[in-house]
C-alpha positions in Angstrom: 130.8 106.6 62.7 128.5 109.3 64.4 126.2 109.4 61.3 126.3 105.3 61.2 125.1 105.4 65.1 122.4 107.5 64.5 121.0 105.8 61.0 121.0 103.3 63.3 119.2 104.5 65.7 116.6 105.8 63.3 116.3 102.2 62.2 116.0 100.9 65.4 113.0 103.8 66.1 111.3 103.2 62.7 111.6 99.2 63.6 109.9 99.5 67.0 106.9 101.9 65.1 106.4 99.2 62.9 106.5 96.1 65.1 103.9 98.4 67.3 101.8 98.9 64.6 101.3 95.6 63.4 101.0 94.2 66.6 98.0 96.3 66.9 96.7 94.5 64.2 96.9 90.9 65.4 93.8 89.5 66.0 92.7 88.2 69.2 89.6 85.6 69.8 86.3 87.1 69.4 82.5 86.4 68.2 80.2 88.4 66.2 76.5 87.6 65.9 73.8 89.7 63.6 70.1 90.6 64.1 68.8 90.2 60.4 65.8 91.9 59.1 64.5 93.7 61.8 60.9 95.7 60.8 58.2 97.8 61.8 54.8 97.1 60.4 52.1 99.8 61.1 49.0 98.0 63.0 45.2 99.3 61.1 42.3 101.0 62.7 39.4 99.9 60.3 35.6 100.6 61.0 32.6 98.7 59.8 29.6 99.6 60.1 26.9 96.4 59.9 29.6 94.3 58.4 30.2 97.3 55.5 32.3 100.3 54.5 31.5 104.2 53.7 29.3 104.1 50.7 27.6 100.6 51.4 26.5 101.5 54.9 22.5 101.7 55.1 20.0 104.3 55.7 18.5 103.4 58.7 16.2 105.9 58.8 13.3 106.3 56.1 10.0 106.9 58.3 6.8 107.9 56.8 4.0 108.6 58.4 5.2 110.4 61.4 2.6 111.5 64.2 2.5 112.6 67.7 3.0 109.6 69.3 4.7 107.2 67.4 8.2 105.3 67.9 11.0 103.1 66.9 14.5 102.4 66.6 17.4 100.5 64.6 20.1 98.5 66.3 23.5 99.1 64.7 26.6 96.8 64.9 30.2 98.5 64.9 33.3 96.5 64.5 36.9 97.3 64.9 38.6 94.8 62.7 41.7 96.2 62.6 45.0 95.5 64.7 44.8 98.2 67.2 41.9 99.4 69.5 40.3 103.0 68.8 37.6 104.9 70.8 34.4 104.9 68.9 32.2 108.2 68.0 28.7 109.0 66.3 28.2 112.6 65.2 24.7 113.3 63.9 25.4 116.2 60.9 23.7 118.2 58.5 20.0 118.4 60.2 17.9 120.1 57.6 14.3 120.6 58.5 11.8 121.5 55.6 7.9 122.5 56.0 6.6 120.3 53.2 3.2 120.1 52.4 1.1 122.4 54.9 -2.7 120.7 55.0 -5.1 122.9 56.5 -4.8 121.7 60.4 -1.5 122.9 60.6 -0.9 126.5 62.2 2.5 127.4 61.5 3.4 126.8 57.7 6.8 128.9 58.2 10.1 127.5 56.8 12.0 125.8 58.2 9.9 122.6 59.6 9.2 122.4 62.9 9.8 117.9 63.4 13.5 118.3 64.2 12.8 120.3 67.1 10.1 117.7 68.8 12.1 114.4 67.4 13.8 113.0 70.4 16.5 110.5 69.3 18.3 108.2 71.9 21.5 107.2 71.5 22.8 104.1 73.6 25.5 101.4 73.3 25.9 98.0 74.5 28.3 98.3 77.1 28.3 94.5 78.3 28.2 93.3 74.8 25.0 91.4 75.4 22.5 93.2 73.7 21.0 95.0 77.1 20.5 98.7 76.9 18.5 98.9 79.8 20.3 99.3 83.5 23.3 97.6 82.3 23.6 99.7 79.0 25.1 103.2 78.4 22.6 106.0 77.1 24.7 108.2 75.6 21.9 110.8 75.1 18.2 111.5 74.3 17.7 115.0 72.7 15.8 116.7 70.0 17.3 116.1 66.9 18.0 119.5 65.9 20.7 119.6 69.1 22.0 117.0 67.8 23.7 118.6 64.9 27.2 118.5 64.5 27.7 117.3 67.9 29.8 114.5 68.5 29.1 111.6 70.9 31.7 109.1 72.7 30.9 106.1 72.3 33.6 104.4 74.4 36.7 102.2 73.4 36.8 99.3 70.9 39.3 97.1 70.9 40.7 95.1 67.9 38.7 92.6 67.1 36.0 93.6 69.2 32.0 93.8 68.4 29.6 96.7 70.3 25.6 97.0 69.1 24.1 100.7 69.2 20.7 101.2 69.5 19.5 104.8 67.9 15.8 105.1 69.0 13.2 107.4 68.2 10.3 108.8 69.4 7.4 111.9 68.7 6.3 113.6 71.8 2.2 112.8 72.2 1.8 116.5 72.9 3.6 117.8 70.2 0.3 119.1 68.1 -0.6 119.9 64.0 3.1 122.2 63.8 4.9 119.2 62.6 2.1 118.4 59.8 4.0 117.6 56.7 7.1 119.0 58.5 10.6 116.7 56.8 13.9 116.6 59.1 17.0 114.6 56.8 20.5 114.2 58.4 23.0 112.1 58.3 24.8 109.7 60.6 29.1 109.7 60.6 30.3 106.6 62.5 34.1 107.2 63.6 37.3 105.0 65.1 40.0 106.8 66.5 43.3 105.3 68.0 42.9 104.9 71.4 
């Protein structure tokens, strides 16, 4: 009888675990919504340079001719037509000055050339986006070429979508002499966009 009262009770236990368990498992009301296909997309930061990439982009420089004096320039467009706005940059690079030919006026026929260090080049940017680079443009700077090497100019922000002209003039001192007779400077212009 003792042994019948407690298979009983162990019954009784194991009963009550059981009707616990499974009344954990009922199901009350509820709701379940989903957020399907969630993604990231990476935005672009693309440059053009007069409407072109890297190896269509012009040479805006081929002067002959060069004398005290004498002057010019090239205006430039930049657009950002990628998603996101950068910070544009010009760095002026590899200067290279050579003597060339050495006619009799000229006094100093030593290598290397003497034009990059007497050709001022100004840099400025259209900062109103109206094509003034007077008093309501930004001159970025106006130095001999030859200090211009690898140094890299800020140019300001450009936004996506967004147009800014540069204007890269030129100009040979009046005073500058016969030293720059024959005298060649080459270098190259890097354009840049950088995430802002």
């Amino acid at each position: 009888m003792e042994i019948n009262k407690r298979i009983l009770a162990s019954i009784f236990v194991i009963s009550m675990l059981a009707f616990s368990l499974g009344y954990g498992t009922m199901s009350l009301f509820n709701d379940t919504e989903t957020s399907k296909g969630n993604t990231f997309t990476a935005g672009t930061l693309d440059l053009k340079v007069d409407g072109k990439d890297d190896l269509k982009v012009a040479k805006y420089f081929e002067v002959v001719d060069v004398k005290p004096g004498a002057s010019g320039f090239v205006v430039i467009a930049l657009r950002n037509v990628g998603s996101i706005p950068g910070t544009a940059d010009i760095h002026i690079k590899e200067v290279t000055n050579t003597e060339g030919a050495n006619p009799e006026p000229e006094t100093n026929t030593a290598e290397p050339g003497d034009l990059g260090g007497v050709l001022l080049i100004t840099i400025q940017y259209d900062a109103n986006g109206n094509g003034d680079y007077g008093d309501a443009g930004e001159t970025i700077v106006t130095d001999a070429i030859n200090s211009l090497n690898c140094v890299s100019k800020d140019l300001g922000p450009l936004g996506a979508g967004d147009s800014r002209n540069l204007k890269i003039s030129w100009e040979v001192p009046s005073g500058v002499g016969n030293d720059i007779m024959g005298d060649i400077v080459t270098f190259n212009i890097e354009f840049s966009l950088k995430q802002a």
